[in-house]
KEKE-3310 file (N, C-alpha, C; in steps of 0.2 Angstrom, whole numbers, plus 5000, padded with zeros to 4 digits):
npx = (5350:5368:5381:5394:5406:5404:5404:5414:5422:5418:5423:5437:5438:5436:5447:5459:5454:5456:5470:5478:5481:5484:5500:5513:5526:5544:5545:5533:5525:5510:5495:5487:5473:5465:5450:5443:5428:5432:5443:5455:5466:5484:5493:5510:5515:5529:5528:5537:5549:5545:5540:5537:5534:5531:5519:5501:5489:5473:5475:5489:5499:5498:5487:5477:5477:5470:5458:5440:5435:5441:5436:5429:5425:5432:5443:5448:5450:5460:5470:5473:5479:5491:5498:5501:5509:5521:5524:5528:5539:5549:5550:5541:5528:5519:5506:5498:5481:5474:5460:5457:5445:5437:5420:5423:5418:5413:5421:5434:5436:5435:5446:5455:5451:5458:5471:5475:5472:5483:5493:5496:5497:5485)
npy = (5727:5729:5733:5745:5741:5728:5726:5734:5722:5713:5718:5719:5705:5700:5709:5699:5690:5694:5697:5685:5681:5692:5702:5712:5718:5723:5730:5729:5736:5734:5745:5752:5756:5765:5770:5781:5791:5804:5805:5799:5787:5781:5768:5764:5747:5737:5720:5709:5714:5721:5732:5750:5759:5771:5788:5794:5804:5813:5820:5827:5841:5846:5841:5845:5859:5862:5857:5856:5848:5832:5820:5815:5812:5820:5821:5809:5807:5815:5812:5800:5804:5812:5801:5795:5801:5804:5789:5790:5797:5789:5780:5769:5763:5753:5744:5734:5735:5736:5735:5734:5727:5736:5738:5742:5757:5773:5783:5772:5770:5782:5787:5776:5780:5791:5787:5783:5791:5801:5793:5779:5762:5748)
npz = (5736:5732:5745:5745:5749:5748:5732:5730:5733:5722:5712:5713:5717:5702:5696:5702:5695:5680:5682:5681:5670:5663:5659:5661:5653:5649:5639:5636:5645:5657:5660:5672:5680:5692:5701:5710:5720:5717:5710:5697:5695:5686:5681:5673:5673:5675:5676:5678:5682:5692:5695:5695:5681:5678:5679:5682:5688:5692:5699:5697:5694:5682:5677:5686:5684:5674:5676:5686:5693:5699:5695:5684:5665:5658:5666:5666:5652:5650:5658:5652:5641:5646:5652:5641:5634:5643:5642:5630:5629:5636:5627:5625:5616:5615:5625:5637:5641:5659:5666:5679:5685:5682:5673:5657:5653:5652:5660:5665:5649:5643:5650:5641:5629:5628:5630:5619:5609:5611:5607:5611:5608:5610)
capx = (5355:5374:5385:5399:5411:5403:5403:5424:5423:5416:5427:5444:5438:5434:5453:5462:5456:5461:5476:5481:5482:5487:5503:5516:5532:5548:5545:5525:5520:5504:5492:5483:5468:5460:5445:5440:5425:5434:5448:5457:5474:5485:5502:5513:5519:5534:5529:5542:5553:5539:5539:5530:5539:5530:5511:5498:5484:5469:5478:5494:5497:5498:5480:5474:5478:5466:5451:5437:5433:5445:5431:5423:5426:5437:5449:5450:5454:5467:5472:5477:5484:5496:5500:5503:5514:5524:5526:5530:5542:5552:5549:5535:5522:5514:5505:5492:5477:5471:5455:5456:5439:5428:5418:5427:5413:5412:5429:5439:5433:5439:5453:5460:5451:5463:5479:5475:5471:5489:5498:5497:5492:5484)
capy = (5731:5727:5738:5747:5735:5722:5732:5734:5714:5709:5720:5716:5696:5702:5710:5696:5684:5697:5699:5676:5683:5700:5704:5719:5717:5730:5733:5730:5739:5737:5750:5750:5760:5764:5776:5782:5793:5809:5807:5795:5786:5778:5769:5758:5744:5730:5715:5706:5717:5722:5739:5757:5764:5781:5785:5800:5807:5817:5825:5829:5849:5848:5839:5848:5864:5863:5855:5861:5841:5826:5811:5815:5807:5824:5824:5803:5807:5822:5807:5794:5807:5813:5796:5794:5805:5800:5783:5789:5800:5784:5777:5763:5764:5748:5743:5729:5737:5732:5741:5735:5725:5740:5739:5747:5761:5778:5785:5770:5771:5788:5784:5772:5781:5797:5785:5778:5796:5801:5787:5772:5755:5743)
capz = (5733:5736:5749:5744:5753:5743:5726:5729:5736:5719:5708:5718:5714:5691:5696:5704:5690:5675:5682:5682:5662:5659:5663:5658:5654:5652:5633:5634:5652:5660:5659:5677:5680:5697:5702:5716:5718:5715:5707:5693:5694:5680:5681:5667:5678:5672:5681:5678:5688:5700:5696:5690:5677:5676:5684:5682:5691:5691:5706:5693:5694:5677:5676:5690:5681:5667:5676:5689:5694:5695:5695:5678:5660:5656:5668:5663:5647:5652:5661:5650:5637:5649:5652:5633:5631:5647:5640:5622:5632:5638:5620:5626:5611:5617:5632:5640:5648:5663:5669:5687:5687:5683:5668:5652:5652:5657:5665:5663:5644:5644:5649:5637:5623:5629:5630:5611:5604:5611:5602:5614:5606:5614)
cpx = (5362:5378:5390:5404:5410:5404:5410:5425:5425:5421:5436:5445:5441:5444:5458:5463:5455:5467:5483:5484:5485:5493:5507:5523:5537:5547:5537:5522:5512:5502:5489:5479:5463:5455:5442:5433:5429:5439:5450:5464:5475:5491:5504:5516:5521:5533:5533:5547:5549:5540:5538:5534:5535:5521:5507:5489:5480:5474:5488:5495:5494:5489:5476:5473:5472:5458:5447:5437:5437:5441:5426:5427:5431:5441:5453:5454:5461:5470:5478:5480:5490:5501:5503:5509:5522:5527:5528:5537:5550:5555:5544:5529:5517:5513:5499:5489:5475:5466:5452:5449:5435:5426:5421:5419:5415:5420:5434:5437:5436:5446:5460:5460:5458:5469:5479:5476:5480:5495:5499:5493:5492:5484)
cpy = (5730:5734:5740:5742:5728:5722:5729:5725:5710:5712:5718:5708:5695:5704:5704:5689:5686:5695:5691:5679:5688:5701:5709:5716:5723:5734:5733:5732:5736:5741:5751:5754:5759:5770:5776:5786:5802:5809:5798:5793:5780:5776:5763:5754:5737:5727:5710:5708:5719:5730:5744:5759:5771:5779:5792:5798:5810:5823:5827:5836:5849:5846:5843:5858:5864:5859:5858:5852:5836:5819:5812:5811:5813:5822:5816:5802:5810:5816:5803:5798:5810:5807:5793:5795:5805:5794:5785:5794:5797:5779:5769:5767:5759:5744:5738:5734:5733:5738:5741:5731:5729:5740:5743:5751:5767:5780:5782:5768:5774:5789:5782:5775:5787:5794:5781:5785:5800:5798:5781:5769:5750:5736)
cpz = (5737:5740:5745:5744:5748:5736:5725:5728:5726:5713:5710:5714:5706:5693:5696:5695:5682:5676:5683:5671:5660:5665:5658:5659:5651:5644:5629:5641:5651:5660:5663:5679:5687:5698:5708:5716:5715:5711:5701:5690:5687:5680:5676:5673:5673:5677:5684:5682:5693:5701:5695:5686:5678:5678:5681:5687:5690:5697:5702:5694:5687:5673:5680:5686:5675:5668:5681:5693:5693:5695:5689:5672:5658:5657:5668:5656:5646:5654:5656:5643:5640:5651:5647:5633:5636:5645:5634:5623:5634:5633:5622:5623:5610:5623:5632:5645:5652:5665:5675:5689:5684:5675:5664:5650:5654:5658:5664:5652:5642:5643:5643:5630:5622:5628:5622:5606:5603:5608:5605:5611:5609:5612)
residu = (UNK:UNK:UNK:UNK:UNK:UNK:UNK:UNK:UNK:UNK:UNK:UNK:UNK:UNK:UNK:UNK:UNK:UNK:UNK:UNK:UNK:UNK:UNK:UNK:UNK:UNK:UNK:UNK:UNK:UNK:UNK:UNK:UNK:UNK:UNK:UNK:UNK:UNK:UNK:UNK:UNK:UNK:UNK:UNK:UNK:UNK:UNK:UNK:UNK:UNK:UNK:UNK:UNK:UNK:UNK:UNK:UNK:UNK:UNK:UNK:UNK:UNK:UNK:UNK:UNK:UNK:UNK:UNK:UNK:UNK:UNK:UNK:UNK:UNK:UNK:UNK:UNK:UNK:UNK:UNK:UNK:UNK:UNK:UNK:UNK:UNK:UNK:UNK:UNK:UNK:UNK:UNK:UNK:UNK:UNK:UNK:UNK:UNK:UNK:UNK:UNK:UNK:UNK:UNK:UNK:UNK:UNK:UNK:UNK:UNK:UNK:UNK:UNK:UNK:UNK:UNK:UNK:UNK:UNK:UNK:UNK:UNK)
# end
């Protein structure tokens, strides 16, 4: 069975050689998705300028505010509908996901399903 450390190792490497392809630029952001075990971050990034336009959290008030748990597939989707709405906010209605390495399953699944129902197209 693999270690943690090696787990991260082997998802970091899946990350790295996404990310030679997927890039975000000022009128098509990146979609960037990481997870920890408790919790579940989200931010639009222009890589061309090298920088976040706008970000959410499970640790948000406004997400924190409405759930009981920030590491489950709820407070993923609170996530990326928050995040929608934020970008749709800015007037960005189209974005590249990137889902960090981890398997599009589960939480980061959630997620995107959440940033799609909101009005973001991928």
């Amino acid at each position: 069975m693999l270690k943690r450390r090696d787990r991260n190792e082997l998802r970091l490497k899946r990350h790295r050689r996404v990310r030679r392809n997927v890039a975000g630029t000022q009128e098509r952001p990146r979609l960037s998705v990481y997870r920890s075990l408790n919790h579940i971050y989200a931010q639009l990034i222009d890589d061309e300028g090298g920088r976040t336009i706008l970000a959410a959290s499970s640790l948000d008030p406004e997400v924190r505010a409405k759930l009981k748990n920030g590491g489950n597939k709820d407070a993923a989707k609170l996530v990326g509908e928050v995040i929608a709405k934020r970008a749709q906010g800015q007037g960005i209605k189209q974005i590249v996901f990137d889902r960090g390495g981890y398997i599009y399953h589960g939480r980061v699944a959630a997620l995107a399903a959440g940033a799609r129902e909101a009005g973001l197209e991928f």
